[in-house]
C-alpha positions in Angstrom: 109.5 217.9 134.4 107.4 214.9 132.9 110.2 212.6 133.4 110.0 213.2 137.3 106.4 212.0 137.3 106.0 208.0 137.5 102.3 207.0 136.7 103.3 203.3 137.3 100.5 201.3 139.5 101.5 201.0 143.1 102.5 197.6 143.6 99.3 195.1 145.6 100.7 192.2 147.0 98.7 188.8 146.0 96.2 187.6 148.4 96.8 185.4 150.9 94.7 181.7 151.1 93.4 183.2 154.5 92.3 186.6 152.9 90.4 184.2 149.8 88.4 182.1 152.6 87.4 185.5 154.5 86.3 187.4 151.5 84.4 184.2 149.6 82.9 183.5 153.7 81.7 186.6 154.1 80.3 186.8 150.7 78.6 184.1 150.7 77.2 184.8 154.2 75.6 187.9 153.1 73.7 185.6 150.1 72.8 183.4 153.2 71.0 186.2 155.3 69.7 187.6 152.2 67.7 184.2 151.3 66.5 184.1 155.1 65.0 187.4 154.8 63.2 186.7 151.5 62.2 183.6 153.0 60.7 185.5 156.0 59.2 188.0 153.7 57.9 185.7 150.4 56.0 182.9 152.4 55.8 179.3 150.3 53.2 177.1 151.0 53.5 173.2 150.2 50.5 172.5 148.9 49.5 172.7 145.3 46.3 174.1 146.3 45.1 177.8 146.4 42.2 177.9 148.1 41.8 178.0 151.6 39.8 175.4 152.3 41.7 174.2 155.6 40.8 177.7 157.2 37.1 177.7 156.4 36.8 173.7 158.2 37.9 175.3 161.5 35.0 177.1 162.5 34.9 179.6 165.8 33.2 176.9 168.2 36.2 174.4 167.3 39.0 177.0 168.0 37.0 178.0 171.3 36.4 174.4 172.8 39.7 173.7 174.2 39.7 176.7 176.1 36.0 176.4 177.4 37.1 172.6 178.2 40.5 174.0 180.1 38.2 176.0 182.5 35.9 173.5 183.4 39.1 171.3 184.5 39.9 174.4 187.0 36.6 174.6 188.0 36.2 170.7 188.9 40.1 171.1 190.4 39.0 173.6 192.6 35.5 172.1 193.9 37.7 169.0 194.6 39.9 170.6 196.6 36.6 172.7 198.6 35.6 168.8 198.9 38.9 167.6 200.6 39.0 170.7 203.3 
């Protein structure tokens, strides 16, 4: 009864140069969107420096001046074209 059983591994053909590039492709894909999503995730900064000095310059009043400035420029549009009625 043992000689009837064959325990030989079942025979896997070589892969094929196509079947290399899609398995090393996809591979290394997957190492791609991996490294985007850590980039996404771990932030690096350029500079050498720590502190946050370049947030404490901008103060409130300079972040709010261009929009005060953008709604006197409607308000001088529209009072010119009052003007030309």
């Amino acid at each position: 009864m043992a000689a009837e059983l064959h325990f030989s591994p079942p025979e896997i053909p070589e892969p094929t140069l196509m079947e290399n590039v899609l398995r090393y492709g996809l591979f290394f894909g997957a190492v791609f969107q991996l490294l985007c999503v850590l980039a996404i995730i771990l932030p690096f900064s350029k500079s050498t420096k720590t502190d946050s000095d370049g947030f404490e310059s901008k103060t409130w009043e300079t972040v709010k001046k261009p929009k005060a400035s953008a709604a006197q420029l409607s308000k001088k549009a529209k009072k010119e074209s009052k003007k030309k009625r």
